[in-house]
TORKOL-4160 file (C-alpha; in steps of 0.2 Angstrom, whole numbers, padded with zeros to 4 digits, m for minus):
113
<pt num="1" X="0432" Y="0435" Z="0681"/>
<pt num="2" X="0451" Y="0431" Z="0673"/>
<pt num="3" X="0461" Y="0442" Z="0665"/>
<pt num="4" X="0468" Y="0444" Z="0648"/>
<pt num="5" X="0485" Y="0456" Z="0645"/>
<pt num="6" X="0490" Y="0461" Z="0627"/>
<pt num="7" X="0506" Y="0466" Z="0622"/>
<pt num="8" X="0520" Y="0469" Z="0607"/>
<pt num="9" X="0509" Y="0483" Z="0597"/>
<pt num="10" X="0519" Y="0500" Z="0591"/>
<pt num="11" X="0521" Y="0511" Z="0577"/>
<pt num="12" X="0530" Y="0503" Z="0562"/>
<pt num="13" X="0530" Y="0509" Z="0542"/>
<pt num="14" X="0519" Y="0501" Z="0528"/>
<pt num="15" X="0527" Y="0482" Z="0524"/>
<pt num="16" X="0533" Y="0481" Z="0541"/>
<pt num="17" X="0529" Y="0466" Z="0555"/>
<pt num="18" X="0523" Y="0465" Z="0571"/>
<pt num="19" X="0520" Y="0450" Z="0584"/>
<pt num="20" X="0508" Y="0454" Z="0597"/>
<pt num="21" X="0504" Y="0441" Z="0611"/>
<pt num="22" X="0490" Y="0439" Z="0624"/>
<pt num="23" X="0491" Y="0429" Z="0640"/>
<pt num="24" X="0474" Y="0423" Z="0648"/>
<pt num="25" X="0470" Y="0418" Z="0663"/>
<pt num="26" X="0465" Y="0399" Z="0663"/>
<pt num="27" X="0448" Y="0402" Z="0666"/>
<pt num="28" X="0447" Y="0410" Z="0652"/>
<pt num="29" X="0459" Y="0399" Z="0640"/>
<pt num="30" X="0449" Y="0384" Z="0646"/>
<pt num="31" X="0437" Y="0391" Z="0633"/>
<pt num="32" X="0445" Y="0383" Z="0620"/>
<pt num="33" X="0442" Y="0394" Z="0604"/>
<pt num="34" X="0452" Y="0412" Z="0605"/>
<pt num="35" X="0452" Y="0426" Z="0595"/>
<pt num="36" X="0460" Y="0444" Z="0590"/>
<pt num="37" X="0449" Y="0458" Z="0588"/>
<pt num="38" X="0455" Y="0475" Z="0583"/>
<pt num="39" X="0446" Y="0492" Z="0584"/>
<pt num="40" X="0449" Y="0506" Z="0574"/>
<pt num="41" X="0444" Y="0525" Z="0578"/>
<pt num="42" X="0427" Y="0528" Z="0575"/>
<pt num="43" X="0422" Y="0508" Z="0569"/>
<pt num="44" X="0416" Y="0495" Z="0581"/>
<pt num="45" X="0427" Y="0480" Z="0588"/>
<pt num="46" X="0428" Y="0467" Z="0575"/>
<pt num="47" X="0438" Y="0448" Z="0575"/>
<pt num="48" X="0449" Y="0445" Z="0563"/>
<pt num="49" X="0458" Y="0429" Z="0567"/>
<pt num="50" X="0452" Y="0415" Z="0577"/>
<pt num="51" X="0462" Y="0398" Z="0583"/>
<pt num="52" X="0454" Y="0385" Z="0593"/>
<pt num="53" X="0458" Y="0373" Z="0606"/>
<pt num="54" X="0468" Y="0360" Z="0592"/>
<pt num="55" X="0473" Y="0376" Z="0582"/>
<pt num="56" X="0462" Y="0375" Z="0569"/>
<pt num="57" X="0463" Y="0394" Z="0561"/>
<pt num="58" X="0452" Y="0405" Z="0554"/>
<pt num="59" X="0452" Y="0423" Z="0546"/>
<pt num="60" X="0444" Y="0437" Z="0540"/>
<pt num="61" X="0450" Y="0441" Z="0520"/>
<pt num="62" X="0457" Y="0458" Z="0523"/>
<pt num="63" X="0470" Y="0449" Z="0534"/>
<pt num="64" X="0472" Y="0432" Z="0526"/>
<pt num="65" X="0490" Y="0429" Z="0520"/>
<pt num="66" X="0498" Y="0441" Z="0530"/>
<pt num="67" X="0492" Y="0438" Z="0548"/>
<pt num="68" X="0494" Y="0421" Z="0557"/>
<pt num="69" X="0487" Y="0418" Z="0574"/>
<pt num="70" X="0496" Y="0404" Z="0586"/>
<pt num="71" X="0492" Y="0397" Z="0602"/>
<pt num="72" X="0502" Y="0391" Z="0615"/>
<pt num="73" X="0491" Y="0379" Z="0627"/>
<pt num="74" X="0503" Y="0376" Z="0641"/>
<pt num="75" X="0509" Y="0397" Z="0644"/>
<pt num="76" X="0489" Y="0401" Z="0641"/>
<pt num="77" X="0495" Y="0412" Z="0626"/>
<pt num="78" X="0491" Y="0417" Z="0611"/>
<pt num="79" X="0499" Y="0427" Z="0596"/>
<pt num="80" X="0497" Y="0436" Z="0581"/>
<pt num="81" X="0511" Y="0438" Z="0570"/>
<pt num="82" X="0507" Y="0451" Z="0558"/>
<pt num="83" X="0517" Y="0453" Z="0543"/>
<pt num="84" X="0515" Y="0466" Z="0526"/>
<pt num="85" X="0505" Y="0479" Z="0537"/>
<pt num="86" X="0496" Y="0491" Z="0530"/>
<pt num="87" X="0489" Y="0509" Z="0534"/>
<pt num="88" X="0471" Y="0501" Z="0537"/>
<pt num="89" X="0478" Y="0491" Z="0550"/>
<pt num="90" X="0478" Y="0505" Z="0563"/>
<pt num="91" X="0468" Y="0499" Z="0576"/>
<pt num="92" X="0469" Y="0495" Z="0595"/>
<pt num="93" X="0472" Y="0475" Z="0594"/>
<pt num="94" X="0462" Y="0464" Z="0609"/>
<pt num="95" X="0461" Y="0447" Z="0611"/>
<pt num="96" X="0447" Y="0436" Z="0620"/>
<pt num="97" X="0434" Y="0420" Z="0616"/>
<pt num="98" X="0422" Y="0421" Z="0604"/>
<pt num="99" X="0408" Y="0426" Z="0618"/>
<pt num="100" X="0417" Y="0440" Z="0627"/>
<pt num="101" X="0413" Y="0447" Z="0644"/>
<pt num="102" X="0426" Y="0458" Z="0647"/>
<pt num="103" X="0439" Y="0464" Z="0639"/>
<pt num="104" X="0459" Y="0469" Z="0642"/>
<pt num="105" X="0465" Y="0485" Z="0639"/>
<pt num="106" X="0470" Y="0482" Z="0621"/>
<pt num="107" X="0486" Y="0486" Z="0611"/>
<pt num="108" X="0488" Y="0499" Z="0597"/>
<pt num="109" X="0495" Y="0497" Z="0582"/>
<pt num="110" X="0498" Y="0510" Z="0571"/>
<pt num="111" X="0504" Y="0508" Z="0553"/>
<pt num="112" X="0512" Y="0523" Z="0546"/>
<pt num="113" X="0513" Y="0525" Z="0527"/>
């Protein structure tokens, strides 16, 4: 059914940058449009940036400005580099298509004030 790993989450201070990157398998990336999701405790998984196939990029407001998503097509990867973090930014981080069916096992992130 594929595979999608997440990496490069971690515990950094209010202001602070992280890059996190996901590598898909291609049966997965052949999708086209990809996504980062995040999951805070006790809320329900929602995307908050989306890049498709040609790059096109779309986010939600609370990260706009401060979070850019990438894509490279020939590694089957995609990243988020996520600058100016915030407290309410704590959240396990996943990435997958806009129609997931399974999901990786996520990375945290975890913004400390």
């Amino acid at each position: 059914q594929g595979q999608l790993v997440e990496s490069g989450g971690g515990l950094v201070q209010v202001g602070e940058s992280l890059t996190l990157s996901c590598v898909a398998s291609a049966s997965i990336f052949s999708y086209g449009t990809m996504g980062w999701y995040r999951q805070a405790p006790g809320n329900q998984r929602d995307l908050v940036a989306w890049i498709t196939s040609g790059s096109l990029t779309n986010y939600v407001d609370s990260v706009k400005g401060r979070f850019t998503i990438s894509r490279d097509n020939a590694k089957n990867k995609i990243y988020l580099q996520m600058n100016n973090l915030k407290p309410e930014d704590t959240a396990v981080y996943y990435c997958n298509t806009l129609s997931p069916r399974f999901w990786g096992q996520g990375t945290q992130v975890t913004v400390s004030s």
